[in-house]
C-alpha positions as CSV (number, residue, x, y, z in Angstrom):
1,X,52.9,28.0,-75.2
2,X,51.7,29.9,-71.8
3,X,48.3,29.0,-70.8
4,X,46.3,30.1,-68.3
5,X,45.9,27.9,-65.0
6,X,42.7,25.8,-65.4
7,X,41.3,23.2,-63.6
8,X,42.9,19.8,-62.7
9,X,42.2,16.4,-64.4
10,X,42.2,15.2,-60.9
11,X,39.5,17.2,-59.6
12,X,37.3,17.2,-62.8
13,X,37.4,13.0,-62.6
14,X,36.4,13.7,-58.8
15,X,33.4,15.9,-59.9
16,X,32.4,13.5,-62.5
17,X,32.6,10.5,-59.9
18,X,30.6,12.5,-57.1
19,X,28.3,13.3,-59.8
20,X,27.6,10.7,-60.9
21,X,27.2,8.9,-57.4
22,X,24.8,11.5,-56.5
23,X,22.6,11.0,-59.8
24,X,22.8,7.4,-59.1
25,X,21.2,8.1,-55.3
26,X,18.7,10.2,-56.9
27,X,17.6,7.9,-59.4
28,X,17.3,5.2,-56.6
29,X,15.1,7.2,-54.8
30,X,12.9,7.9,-57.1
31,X,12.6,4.4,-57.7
32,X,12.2,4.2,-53.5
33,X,9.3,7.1,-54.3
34,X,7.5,5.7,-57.5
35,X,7.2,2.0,-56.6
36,X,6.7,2.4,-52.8
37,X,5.2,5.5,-51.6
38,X,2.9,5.6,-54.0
39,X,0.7,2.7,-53.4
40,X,0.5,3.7,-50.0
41,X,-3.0,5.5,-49.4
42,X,-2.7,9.3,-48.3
43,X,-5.8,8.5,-45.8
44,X,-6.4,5.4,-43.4
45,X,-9.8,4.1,-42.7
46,X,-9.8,2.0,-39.1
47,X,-12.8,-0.3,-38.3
48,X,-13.4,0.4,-34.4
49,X,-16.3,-2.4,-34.6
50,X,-13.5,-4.8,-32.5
51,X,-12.6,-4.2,-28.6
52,X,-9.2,-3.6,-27.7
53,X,-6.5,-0.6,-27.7
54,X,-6.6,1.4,-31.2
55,X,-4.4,0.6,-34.2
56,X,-1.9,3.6,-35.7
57,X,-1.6,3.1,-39.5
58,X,1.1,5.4,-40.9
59,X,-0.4,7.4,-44.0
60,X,1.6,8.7,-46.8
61,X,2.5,12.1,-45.2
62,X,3.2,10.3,-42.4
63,X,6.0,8.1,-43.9
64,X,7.5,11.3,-46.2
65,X,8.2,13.1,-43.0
66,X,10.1,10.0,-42.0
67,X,11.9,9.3,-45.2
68,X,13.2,12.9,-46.4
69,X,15.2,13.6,-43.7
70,X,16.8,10.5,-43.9
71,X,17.0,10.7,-47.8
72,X,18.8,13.9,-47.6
73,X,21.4,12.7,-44.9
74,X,21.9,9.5,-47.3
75,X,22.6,11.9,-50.3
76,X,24.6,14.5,-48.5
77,X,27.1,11.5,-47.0
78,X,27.1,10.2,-50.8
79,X,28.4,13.7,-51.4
80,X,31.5,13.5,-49.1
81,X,32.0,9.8,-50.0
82,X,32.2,10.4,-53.3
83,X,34.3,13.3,-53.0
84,X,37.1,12.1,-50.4
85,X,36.6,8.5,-52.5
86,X,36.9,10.1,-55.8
87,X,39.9,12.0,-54.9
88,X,41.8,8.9,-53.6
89,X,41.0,7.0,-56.8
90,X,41.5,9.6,-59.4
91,X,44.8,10.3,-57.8
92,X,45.9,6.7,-57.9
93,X,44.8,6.5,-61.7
94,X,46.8,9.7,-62.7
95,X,49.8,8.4,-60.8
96,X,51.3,6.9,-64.0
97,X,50.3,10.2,-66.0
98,X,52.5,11.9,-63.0
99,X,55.6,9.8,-64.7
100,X,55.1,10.1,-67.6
101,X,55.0,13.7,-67.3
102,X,58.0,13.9,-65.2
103,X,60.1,11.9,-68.1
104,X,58.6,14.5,-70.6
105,X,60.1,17.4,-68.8
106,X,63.3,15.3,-68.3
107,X,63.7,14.9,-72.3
108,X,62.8,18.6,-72.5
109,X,66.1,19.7,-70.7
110,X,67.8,17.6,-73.2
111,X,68.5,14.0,-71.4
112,X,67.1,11.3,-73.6
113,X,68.6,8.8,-72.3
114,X,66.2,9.0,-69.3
115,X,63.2,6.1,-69.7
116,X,60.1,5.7,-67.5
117,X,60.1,1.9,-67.2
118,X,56.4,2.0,-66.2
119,X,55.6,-1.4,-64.6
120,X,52.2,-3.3,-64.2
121,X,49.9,-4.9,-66.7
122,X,49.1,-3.8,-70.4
123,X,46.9,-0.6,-70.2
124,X,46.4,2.9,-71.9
125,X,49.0,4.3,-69.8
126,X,51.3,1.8,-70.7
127,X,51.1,1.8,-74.1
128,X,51.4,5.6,-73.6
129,X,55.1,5.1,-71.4
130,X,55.6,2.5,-74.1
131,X,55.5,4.6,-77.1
132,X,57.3,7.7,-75.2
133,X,60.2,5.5,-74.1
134,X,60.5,3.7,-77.7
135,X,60.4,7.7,-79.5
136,X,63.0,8.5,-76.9
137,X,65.5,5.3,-78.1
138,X,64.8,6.3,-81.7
139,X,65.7,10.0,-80.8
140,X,68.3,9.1,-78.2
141,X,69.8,7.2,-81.6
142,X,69.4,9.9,-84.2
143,X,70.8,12.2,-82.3
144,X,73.9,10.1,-81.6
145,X,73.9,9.6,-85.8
146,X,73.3,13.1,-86.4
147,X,76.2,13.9,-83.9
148,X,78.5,11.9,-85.2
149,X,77.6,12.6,-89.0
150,X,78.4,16.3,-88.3
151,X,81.5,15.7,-86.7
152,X,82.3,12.9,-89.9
153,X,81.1,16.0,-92.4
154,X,83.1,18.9,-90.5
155,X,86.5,16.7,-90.9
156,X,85.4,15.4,-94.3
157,X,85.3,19.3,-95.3
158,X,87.9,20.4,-93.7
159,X,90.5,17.9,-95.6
160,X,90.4,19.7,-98.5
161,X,90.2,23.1,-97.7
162,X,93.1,22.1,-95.8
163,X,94.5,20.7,-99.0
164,X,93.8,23.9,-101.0
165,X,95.0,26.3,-98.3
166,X,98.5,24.2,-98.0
167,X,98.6,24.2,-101.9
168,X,98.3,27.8,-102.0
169,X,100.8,28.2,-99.3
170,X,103.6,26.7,-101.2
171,X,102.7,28.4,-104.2
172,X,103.1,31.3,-102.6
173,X,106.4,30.5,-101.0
174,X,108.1,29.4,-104.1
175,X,106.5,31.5,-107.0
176,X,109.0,29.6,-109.3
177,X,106.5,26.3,-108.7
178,X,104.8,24.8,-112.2
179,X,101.5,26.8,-112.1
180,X,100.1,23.9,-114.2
181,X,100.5,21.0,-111.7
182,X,99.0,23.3,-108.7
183,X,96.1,24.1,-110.4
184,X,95.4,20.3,-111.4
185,X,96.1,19.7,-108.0
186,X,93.3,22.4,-106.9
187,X,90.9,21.6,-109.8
188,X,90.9,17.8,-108.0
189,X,90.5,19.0,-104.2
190,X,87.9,21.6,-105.4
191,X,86.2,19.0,-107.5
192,X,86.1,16.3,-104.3
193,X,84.8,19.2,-101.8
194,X,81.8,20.2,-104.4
195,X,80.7,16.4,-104.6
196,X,81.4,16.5,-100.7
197,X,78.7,19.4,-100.5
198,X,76.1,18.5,-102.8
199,X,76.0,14.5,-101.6
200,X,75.4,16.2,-98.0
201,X,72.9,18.1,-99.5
202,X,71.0,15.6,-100.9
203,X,71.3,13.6,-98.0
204,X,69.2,16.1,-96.2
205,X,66.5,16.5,-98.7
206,X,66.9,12.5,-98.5
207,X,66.0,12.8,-94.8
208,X,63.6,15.6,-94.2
209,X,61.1,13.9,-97.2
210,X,61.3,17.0,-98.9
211,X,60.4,15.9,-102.8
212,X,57.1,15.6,-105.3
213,X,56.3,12.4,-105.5
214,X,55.5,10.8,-109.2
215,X,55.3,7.6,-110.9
216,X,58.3,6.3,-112.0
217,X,59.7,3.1,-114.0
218,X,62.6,1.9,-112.0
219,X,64.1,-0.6,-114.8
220,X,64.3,2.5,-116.6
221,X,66.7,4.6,-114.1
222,X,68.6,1.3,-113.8
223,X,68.9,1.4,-117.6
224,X,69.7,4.4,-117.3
225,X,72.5,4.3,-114.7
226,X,74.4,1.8,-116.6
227,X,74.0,3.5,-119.6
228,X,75.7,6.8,-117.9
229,X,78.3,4.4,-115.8
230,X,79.5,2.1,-118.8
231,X,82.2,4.0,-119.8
232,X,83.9,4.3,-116.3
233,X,83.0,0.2,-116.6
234,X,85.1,-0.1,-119.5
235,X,88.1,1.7,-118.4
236,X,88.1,-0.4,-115.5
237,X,87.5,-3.7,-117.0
238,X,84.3,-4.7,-115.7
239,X,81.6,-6.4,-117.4
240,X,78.4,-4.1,-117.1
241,X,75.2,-5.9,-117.0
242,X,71.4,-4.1,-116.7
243,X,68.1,-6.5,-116.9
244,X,64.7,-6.7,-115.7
245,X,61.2,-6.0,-116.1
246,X,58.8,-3.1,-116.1
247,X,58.7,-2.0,-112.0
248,X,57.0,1.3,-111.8
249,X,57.1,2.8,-108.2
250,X,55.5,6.2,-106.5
251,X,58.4,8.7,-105.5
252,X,60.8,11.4,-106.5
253,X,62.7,10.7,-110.0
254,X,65.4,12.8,-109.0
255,X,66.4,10.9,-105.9
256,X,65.6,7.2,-107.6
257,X,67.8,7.8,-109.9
258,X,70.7,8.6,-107.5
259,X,70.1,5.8,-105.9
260,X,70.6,3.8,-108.8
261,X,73.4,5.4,-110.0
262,X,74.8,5.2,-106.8
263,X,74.4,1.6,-106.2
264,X,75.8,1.0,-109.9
265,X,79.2,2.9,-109.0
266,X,79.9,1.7,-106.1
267,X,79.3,-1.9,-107.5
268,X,82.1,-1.0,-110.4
269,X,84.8,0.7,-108.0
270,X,84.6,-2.0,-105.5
271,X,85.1,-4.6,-107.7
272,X,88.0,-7.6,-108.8
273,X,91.2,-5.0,-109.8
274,X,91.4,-5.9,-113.2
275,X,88.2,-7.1,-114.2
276,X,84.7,-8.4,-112.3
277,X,81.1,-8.1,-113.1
278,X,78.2,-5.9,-112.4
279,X,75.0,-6.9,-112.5
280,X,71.5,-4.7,-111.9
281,X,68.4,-6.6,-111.9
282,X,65.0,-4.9,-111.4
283,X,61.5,-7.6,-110.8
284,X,58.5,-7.0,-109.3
285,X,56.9,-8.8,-106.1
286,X,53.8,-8.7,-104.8
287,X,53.4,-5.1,-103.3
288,X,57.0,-4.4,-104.1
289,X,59.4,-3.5,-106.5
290,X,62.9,-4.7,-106.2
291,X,66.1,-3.8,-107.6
292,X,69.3,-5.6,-107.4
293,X,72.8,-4.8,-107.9
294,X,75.5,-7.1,-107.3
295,X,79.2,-7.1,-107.9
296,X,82.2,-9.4,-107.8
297,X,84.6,-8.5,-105.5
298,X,86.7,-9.8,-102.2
299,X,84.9,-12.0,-99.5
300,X,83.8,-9.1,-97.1
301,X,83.4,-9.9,-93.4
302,X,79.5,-10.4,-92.3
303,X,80.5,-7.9,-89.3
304,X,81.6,-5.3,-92.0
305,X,78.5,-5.3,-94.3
306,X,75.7,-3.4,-92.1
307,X,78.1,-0.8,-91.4
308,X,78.6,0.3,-95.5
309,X,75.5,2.5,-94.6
310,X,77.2,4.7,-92.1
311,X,78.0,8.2,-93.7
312,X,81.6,8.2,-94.4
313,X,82.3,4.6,-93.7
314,X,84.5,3.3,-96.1
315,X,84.7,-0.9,-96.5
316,X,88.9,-1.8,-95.4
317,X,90.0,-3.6,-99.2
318,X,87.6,-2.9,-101.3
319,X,87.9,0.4,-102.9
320,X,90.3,0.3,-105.5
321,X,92.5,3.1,-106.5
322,X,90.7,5.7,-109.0
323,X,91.8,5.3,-112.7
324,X,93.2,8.4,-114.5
325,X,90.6,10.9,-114.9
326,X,88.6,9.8,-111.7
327,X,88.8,10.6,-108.0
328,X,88.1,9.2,-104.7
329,X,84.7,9.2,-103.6
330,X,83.2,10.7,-100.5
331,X,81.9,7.9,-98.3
332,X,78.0,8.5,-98.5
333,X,77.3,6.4,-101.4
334,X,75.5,3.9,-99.4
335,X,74.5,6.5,-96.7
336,X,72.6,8.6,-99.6
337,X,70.7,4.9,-100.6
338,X,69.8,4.2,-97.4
339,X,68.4,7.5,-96.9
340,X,66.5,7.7,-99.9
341,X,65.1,3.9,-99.8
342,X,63.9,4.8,-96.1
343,X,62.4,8.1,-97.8
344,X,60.4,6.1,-100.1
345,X,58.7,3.9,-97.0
346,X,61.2,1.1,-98.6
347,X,63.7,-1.3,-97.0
348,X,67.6,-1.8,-97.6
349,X,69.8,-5.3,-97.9
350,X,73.3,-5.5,-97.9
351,X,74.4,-8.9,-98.0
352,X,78.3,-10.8,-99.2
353,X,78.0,-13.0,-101.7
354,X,79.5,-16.5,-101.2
355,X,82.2,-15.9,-103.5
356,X,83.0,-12.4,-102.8
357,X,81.3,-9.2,-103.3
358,X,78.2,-7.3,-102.2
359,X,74.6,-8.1,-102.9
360,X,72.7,-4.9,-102.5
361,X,68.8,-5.0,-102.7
362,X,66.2,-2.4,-102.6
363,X,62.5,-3.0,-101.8
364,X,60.1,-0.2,-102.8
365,X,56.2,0.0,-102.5
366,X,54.7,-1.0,-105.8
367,X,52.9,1.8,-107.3
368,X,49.3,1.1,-107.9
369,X,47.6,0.2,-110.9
370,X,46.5,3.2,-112.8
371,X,42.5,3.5,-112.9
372,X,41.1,2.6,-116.1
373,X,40.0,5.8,-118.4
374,X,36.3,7.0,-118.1
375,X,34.6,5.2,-121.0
């Protein structure tokens, strides 16, 4: 936004030192005036009853005509003290602002990997560099994530339109080919790219915060998420289980109960081929509300468990092949959960479990208790 020039910081602290310098001179002598000068008589009587030379007693106009002058001399070199003085010190106070400033207007051209690294003890402006060199790291690192999610996202995409568009190639060289297996073919690569597009999507409202918040029961969408899931559980074998107590949180319905859902798939496609449990757990804590989802599974390596939250990251070994009927998901499973627990102001777990699996756990802010009605 273009301003108009205005005057420095540096200059207004000098004016505020030299004045108050120069209020603090007048003040002192007034006090010089009020509890000196005045007790001294404006007329002086002399007794010439003694010999000897005569005696000159200063009166009070005599001892104003020798003190103004000098007063104002006083106040004018507490003018230029305070000024040059003021200057200096202002100058050296601002220094750090100078920095900070200069790192700002580094950042602005696009560099966040610049810091200021202000030294010296714990003050304003070093809380100030502080913060500004911590919210360039977080930036520094969301813009690295958002770098790399868009190039994950532009190759996820283009797979299957590259799918489709070689598809559609053959059928057209050989117009002979079984129409019926191309289009199957195209109903599954048009099927993966929608669910590609709407769990980006989501992921975005997810991240900008962009939802009506409401109170909602989250044993409820866990219910409900197993409820929706248990068929795909059956076909592959695995024991379903859904238990826990009432845990009402404050956010978007919508979103919690893709979470849920989310966490509850994943837990029956990475699972023991052949069989494994599920199980979703909801409690309550103080301040919190938790849910749990865990899963049988292969031993995962501790290295390989933080990293299930990257968009697109897929855990090596544990996804098993999609049954008849299903396809492959799209790698933001656990990216979407993460995004939408950090939405909610809540906190994430991924842990293995001792005898293989995942142990996933979501802490949420409690939702109040409602106020009692009006009686």
């Amino acid at each position: 936004m273009a301003r108009e020039p205005g005057t420095s910081v540096r200059l207004k602290l000098t004016l505020s030192y030299v004045g108050f310098l120069m209020v603090a001179g007048v003040l002192l002598l007034a006090v010089v005036w009020v509890f000196l000068l005045r007790y001294v008589p404006e007329s002086v009587t002399i007794s010439i009853d003694r010999p000897g030379p005569g005696q000159f007693v200063p009166n009070r106009s005599d001892l104003e005509r020798a003190f103004v002058p000098r007063a104002t001399w006083a106040l004018a070199a507490l003018l230029v003290f305070g000024l040059v003085g003021g200057w200096l010190l202002a100058g050296r106070m601002l220094a750090p602002l100078d920095r900070i400033t200069a790192a700002t207007r580094v950042a602005a051209t696009g560099s966040l990997s610049h810091r200021i690294g202000l030294p010296g003890n714990q003050d304003e402006f070093r809380e100030l560099a502080d913060a500004f060199d911590g919210m360039l790291a977080r930036l520094e690192a969301h813009v690295a994530e958002q770098q790399r999610f868009a190039a994950n996202a532009s190759h996820e995409l283009r797979t299957p339109l590259a799918t489709t568009q070689a598809l559609l190639d053959v059928a057209r060289d050989d117009p002979d080919r079984d129409t019926g297996e191309l289009l199957e073919r195209l109903t599954a690569v048009n099927a993966r790219a929608i669910d590609l597009t709407e769990a980006l999507l989501l992921l975005s409202r997810a991240d900008r915060r962009s939802f009506a918040r409401e109170r909602v029961d989250l044993s409820l969408l866990a219910e409900q998420a197993a409820e929706t899931l248990l068929p795909l559980a059956e076909r592959r074998g695995t024991t379903l289980e859904a238990v826990g107590d009432v845990t009402p949180v404050v956010g978007s319905e919508p979103l919690l109960q893709q979470l849920t859902t989310n966490l509850v798939h994943n837990a029956i496609v990475h699972n023991l081929p052949g069989g494994g449990t599920v199980r979703v757990a909801t409690t309550t804590r103080p301040g919190w509300a938790v849910l749990t989802v865990e899963n049988t599974g292969e031993a995962l390596a501790p290295d390989l468990v933080p990293t299930l939250t990257e968009p697109f990251r897929r855990g090596t070994g544990r996804v098993r092949p999609p049954v008849a009927g299903e396809h492959a998901g799209v790698g933001l499973g656990l990216a979407i959960v993460d995004s939408i627990t950090r939405a909610h102001d809540g906190a994430l777990d991924l842990a293995p479990r001792p005898g293989g699996g995942l142990r996933v756990t979501v802490r949420l802010p409690a939702a109040p208790h409602p106020a009692p009605p009006p009686p």
